[in-house]
C-alpha positions in Angstrom: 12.2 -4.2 14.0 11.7 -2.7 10.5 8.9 -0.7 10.1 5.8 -0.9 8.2 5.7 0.1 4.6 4.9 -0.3 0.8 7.4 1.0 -2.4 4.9 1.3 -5.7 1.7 2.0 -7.6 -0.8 4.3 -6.5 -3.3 6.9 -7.5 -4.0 10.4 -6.3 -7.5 10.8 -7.1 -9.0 14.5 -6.9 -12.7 14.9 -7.8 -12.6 13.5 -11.8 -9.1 13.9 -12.2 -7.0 10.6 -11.3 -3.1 10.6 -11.5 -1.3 7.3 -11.9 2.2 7.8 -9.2 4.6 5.9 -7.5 4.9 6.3 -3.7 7.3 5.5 -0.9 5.4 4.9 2.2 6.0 3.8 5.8 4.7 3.4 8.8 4.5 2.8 12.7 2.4 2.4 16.1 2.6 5.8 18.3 2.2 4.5 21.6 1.5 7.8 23.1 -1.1 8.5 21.1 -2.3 5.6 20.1 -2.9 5.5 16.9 -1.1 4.2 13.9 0.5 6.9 11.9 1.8 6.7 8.3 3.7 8.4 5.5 5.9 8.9 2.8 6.6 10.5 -0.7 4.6 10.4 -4.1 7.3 10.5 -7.1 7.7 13.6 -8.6 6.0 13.7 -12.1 4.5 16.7 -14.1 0.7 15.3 -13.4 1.5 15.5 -9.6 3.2 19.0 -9.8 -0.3 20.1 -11.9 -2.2 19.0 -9.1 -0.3 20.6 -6.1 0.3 23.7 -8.2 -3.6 23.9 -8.7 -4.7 23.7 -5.5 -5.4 20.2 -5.4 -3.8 19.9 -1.7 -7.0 17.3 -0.1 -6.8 13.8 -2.3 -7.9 10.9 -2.2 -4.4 8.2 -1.9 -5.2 4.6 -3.7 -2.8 1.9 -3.7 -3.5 -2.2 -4.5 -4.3 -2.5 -0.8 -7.1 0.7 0.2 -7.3 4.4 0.0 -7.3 6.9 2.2 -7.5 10.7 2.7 -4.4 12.4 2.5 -3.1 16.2 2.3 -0.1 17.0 -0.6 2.5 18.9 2.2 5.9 19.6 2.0 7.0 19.6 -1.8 10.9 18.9 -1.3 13.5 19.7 -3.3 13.3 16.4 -5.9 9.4 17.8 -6.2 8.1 15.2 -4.3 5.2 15.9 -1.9 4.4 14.6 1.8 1.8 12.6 2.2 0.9 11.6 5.9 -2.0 10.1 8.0 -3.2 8.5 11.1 -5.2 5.5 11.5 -5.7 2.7 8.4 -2.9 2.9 6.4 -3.2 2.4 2.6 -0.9 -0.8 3.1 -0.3 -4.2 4.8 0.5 -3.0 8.3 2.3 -5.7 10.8 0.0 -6.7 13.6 2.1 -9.4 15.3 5.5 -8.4 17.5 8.6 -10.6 16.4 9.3 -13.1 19.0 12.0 -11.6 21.3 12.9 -15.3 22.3 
């Protein structure tokens, strides 16, 4: 089974300031804990490195489909950061198992 996700538009809101991105998210059910947990990348982009470099690590995530609150983690090599979460997802997330039939 391929696992939850959405490739696109999105918004890193911080107070006032609100930075148009890209992200690469995806997602599945933990069954140990319970919970759904979600993640991905935002696209690097000199508005994004502003914000991680000033501090800006709490934000608000916004895509076409909700927002959530988030933490900027993990800045990789490409300067993309982490963004993660449990619970709603900012995304369509599956809620019917294929049929194993």
């Amino acid at each position: 089974m391929d696992d939850d996700g959405y490739d696109g538009a999105a918004e890193l809101l911080d107070g006032d300031t609100a930075v148009a991105t890209r992200v690469t998210l995806r997602g599945h059910f933990d069954p140990i804990s319970g919970h759904y947990r979600w993640y991905g990348r935002v696209a690097a982009s000199p508005e994004v490195t502003a914000l991680v470099a000033a501090g800006a690590r709490r934000v608000t995530l916004r895509t076409p489909h909700g927002e959530v609150d988030t933490t900027l983690t993990d800045v990789d090599p490409w300067g993309r950061p982490r963004v993660e979460g449990f619970g709603p997802a900012p995304f369509p997330v599956l809620s019917d198992l294929p049929d194993g039939g």
